[in-house]
N, C-alpha and C positions, 0 to 999 in steps of 0.2 A: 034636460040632461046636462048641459055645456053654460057657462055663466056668462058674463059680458066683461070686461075690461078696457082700461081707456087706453088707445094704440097712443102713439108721437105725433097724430096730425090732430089730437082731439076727439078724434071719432071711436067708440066701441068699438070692441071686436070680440071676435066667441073663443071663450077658451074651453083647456079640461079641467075637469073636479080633482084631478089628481095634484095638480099646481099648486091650486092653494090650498089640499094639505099640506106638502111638502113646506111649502112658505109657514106654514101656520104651527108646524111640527118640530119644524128645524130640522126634520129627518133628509132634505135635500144638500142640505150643509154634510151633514153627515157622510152624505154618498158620494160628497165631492164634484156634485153636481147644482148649480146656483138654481135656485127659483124663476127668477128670470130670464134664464137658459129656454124653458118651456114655450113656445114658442104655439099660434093656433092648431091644435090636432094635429101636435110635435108628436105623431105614435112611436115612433123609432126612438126618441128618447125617453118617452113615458116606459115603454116595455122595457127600456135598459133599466131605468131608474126602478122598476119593479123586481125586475129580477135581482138586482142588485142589496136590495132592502130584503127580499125574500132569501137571499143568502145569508148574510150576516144575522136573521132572524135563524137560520137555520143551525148555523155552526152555532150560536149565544146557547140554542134549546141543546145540541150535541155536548156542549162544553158542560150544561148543568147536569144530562144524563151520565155524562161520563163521572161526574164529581159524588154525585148520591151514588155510581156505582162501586167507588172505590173502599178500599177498607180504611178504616177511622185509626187505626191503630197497627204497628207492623208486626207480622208472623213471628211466632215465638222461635226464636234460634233453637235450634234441634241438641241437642245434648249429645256431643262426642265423646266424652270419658268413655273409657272402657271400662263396662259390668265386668263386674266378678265372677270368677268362674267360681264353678262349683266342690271346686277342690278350698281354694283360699275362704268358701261362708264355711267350710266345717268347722264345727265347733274345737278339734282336734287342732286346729292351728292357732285358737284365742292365745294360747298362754308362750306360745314358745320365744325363746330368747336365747340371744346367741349368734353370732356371723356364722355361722357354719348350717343354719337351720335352712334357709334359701338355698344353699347346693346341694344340702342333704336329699331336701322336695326335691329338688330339679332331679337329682341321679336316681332318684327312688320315685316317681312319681305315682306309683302302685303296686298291688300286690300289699301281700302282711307284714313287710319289712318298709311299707312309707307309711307317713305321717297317719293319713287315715288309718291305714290296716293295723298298724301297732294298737293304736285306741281300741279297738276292738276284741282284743286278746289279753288274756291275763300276761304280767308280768315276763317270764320266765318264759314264755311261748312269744310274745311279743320281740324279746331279745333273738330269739334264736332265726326269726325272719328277718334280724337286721343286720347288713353284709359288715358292720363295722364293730359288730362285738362277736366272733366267733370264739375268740379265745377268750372271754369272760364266761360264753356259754358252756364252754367245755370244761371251763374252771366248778361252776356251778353244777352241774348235770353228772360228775363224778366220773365223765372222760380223762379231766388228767388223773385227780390222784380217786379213788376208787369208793376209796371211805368217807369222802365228800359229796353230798348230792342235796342242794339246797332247795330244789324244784320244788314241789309240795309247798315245804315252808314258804317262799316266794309269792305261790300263787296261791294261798292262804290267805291270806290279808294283804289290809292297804300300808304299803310303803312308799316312802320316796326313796329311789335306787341313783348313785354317784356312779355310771356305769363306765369305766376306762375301754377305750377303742383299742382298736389290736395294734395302735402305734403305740399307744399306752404301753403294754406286756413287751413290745417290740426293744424298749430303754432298759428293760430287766435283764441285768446281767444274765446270761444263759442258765450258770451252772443253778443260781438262785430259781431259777423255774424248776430245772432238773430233780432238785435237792425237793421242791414240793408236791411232787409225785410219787415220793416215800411215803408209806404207811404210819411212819414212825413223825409225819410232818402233820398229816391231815388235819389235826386239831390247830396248828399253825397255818394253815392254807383256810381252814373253816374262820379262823379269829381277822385274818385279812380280807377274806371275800364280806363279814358281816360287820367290819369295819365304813364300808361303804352303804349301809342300807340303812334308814333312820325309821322307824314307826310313825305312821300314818301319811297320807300324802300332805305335800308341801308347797302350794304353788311359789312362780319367782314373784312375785309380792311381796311372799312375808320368809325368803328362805333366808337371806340376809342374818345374820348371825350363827350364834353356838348354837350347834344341834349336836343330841346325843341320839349318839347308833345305837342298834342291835346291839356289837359286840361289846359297850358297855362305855366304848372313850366318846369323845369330841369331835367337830370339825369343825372347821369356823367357817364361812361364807362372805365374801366381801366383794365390794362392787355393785354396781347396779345396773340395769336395766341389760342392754346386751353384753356386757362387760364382766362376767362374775367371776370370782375363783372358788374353791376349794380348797382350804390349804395350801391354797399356790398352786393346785392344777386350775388350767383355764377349762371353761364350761362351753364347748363347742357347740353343742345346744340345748339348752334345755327347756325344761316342760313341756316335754314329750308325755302325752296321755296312754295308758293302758288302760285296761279294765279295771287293774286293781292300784296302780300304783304310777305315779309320777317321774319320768326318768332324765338326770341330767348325765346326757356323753362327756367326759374329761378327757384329756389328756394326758395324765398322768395317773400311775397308781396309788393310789392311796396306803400310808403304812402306817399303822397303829405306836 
C-alpha cells in the first residue's frame, strides 16, 4: 500500500501514495503545499492537502454549472411607449388637421358632438351635437329665418361643408343677422349658408385649391397640412368625418 523512499541518512523510509501524486501532478504546488512537505504517514497534512484539492475541484465544477446555467443572450427590454387608445385607432381621426382638433377631442371626448360620434351621423345631425356650430345649425334648420331649412338637402348627399363656429356669426355685425331673419332675405341667407358647402366629400389631401360651391361661386383653399385657410378664414379643424359629408370648422364667415 505505502512505497519506500530514500531518507538523508541513506536508508529507506515508507511513504504515502498520495505524495508522489501530488509531486508527479504538480497538483501540490498548486495547493501551496510542496511535495516534500509530506513527510512518513504526514495524515494531517495528507487530509489537508485533500480537502483542499477537493475544494477547488468543487467551486471549478460550481463555476462551469453556473456558466451553462446562465442565459447566452440578454432579456429583451420591455416596450414602454404607450398603446393607443382606442379613441386615437378610430378611423374618424386618420384625416383631421388643424391646431384646434386636439382641444376639440379633449372638450368633447364623447357623445355625438366628438370626433367619433360626429362620423356616425349624417351631416346636419352630426352639426347639431357639436357645441361649436349652434348658430350655423339654427342658420340651416330654418330657426332663424323660417323659409330656410337646408336639412334634407344636407343630409342628402356627400358634401364637404366650411362650417363657421358661433365665434364666426359672433364678428357679424348684429343688425346684418337681424336683417337675415326677414322673409324678404331668405334667398340671401340660402345663397350664404350654400356658399360654404362644395359637392362631394373632400379630404385635406387634395382640398388645397378652387373649389366651386353649391351656391355656384369659388373658394380658394391654401396652406397645408395643419395650416389651411379658406378665403382667409383659418381651418380650426378640419376633416372631421360624417356619414355623409366632410367637415372643416373656420373661423370666419364666408361671403359670397
Amino acid at each position: 500500500m505505502f512505497g519506500t523512499a530514500p531518507g538523508s541518512d541513506g536508508t529507506r523510509i515508507p511513504t504515502h501514495p498520495l505524495g508522489e501524486v501530488l509531486r508527479t501532478t504538480g497538483e501540490a504546488a498548486a495547493t501551496g503545499v510542496a511535495a516534500g512537505d509530506l513527510g512518513p504517514f504526514d495524515e494531517g497534512k495528507i487530509m489537508h492537502i485533500t480537502t483542499r484539492v477537493a475544494g477547488i475541484a468543487m467551486v471549478a465544477a460550481l463555476g462551469l454549472g453556473l456558466a451553462a446555467c446562465s442565459p447566452m443572450t440578454a432579456a429583451p427590454e420591455e416596450d414602454t411607449s404607450a398603446a393607443p387608445t382606442e379613441e386615437t385607432m378610430d378611423p374618424a381621426f386618420d384625416n383631421l388637421v388643424g391646431d384646434g382638433c386636439a382641444a376639440y377631442a379633449e372638450a368633447v371626448p364623447d357623445g355625438g358632438g366628438s370626433i367619433v360620434g360626429m362620423s356616425q351621423d349624417p351631416v346636419a345631425v352630426a352639426a347639431s351635437n357639436n357645441p361649436l356650430l349652434t348658430t350655423l345649425v339654427a342658420a340651416v334648420s330654418g330657426q332663424l329665418n323660417a323659409d330656410v331649412d337646408l336639412v334634407d338637402t344636407l343630409n342628402g348627399s356627400e358634401f364637404t361643408v366650411f362650417a363657421p363656429v358661433d365665434e364666426a356669426f359672433a364678428k357679424l355685425d348684429p343688425a346684418t343677422v337681424e336683417a337675415l331673419k326677414l322673409p324678404e332675405n331668405a334667398a340671401l341667407l340660402a345663397s350664404i349658408l350654400t356658399y360654404h358647402v362644395v359637392p362631394g366629400q373632400i379630404l385635406p389631401s387634395n382640398i388645397v385649391g378652387m373649389q366651386t360651391t353649391v351656391q355656384g361661386g369659388t373658394v380658394e383653399v391654401t396652406g397645408s397640412g395643419d395650416d389651411l385657410q379658406v378665403n382667409g378664414a383659418t381651418v380650426i379643424c378640419g376633416g372631421v368625418a360624417t356619414a355623409n359629408a366632410t367637415v372643416y370648422l373656420i373661423d370666419t364667415v364666408l361671403m359670397p
